[in-house]
C-alpha positions in Angstrom: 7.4 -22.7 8.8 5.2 -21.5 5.9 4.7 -18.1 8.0 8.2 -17.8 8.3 8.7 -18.0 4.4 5.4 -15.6 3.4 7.5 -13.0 6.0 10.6 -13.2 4.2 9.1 -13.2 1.1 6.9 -10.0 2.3 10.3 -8.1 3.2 12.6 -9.4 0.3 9.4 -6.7 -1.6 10.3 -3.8 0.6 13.9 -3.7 1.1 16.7 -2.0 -0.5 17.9 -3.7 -3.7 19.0 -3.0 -7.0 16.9 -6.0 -9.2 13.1 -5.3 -10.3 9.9 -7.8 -9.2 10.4 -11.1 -10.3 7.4 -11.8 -13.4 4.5 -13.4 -11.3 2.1 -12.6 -8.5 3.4 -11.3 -5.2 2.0 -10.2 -2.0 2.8 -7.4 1.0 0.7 -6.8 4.2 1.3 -3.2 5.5 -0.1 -1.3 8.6 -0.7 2.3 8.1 -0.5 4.6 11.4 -1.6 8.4 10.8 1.7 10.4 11.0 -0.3 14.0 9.2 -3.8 14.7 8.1 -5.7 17.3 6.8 -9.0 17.9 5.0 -8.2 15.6 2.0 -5.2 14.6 2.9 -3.1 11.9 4.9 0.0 10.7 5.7 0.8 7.1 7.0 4.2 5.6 8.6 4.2 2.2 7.0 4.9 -1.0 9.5 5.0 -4.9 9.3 5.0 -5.5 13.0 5.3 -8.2 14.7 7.4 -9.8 12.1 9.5 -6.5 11.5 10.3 -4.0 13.8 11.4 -1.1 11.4 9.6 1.4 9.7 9.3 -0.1 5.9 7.9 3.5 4.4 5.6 5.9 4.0 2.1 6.4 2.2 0.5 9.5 0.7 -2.9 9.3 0.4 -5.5 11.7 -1.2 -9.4 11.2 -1.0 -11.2 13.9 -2.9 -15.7 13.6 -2.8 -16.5 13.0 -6.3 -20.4 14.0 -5.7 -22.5 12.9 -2.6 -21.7 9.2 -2.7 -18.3 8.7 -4.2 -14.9 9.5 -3.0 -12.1 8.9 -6.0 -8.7 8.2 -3.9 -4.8 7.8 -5.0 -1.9 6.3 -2.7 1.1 6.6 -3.3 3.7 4.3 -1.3 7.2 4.8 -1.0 9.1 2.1 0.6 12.5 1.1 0.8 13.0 -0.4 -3.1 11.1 2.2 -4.7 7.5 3.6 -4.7 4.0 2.1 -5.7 1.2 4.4 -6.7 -2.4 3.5 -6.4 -5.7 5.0 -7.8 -9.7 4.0 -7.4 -13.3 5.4 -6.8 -15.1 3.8 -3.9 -18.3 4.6 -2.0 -17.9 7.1 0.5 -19.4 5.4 3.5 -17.1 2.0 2.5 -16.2 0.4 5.4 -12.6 -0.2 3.0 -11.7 1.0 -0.6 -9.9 -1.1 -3.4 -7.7 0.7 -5.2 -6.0 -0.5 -8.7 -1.8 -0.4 -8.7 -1.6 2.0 -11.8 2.3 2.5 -11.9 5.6 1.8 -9.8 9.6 3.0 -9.5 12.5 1.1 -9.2 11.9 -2.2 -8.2 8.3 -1.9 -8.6 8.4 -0.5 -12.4 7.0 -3.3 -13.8 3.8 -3.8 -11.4 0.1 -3.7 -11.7 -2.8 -5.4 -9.5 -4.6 -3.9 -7.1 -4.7 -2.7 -3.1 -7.5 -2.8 0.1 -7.5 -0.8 2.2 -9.4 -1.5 5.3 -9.6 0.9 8.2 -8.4 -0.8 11.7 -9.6 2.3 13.9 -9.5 6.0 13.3 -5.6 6.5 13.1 -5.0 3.2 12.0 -5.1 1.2 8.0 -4.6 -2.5 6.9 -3.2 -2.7 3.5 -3.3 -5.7 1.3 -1.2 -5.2 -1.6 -2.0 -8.6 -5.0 0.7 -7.4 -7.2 1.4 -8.8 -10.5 4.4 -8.5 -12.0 4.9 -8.4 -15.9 
């Protein structure tokens, strides 16, 4: 029962609405498939799957090297309430980068917190969004 309440919390996030985040903590698990890539560049088609079927957005992510050891990265996710952007400087060889939420549209104007990313194979991301809202 409590998975069935964390998945409709997870979605009440991402779909269309016209209210902001409530003020508090909140939560989103996203799977990230390869969709475009280049040198520094990638684009992901943004799922929930099993619990959700549809595709919930897209991500835009940008890793530039920043030296030998450091690659400084920005996301930015547009899903179906509005669009979260993301910024941080990880080690290069990190087997996953955290990223601080810096700034959000629509229903996601008032956020901040921070997102993993964790590579699940070589097309294929785990997201974990901790989102505060203020």
């Amino acid at each position: 029962m409590k998975v069935a309440a964390v998945g409709a919390a997870i979605f009440a996030l991402l779909l269309p609405s016209a209210a902001a985040v409530t003020p508090g903590v909140a939560k989103i698990k996203l799977t990230g498939v390869v969709i475009s890539e280049n040198r520094y560049q990638r684009i992901y088609s943004l799922w929930n799957k099993p619990a959700y079927q549809q595709k919930l957005g897209t991500g835009f992510q940008t890793c530039v090297p920043v030296g030998e050891d450091f690659t400084d990265c920005y996301m930015t996710l547009r899903l179906g309430r509005g669009q979260i952007v993301t910024r941080g400087v990880s080690p290069t060889v990190s087997s996953f980068r955290q990223l601080a939420v810096v700034g959000g549209t629509g229903y996601y104007s008032n956020v901040g917190g921070q997102m993993t990313i964790q590579g699940l194979g070589p097309q294929t991301i785990l997201l974990l969004l901790d989102l505060t809202a203020f």
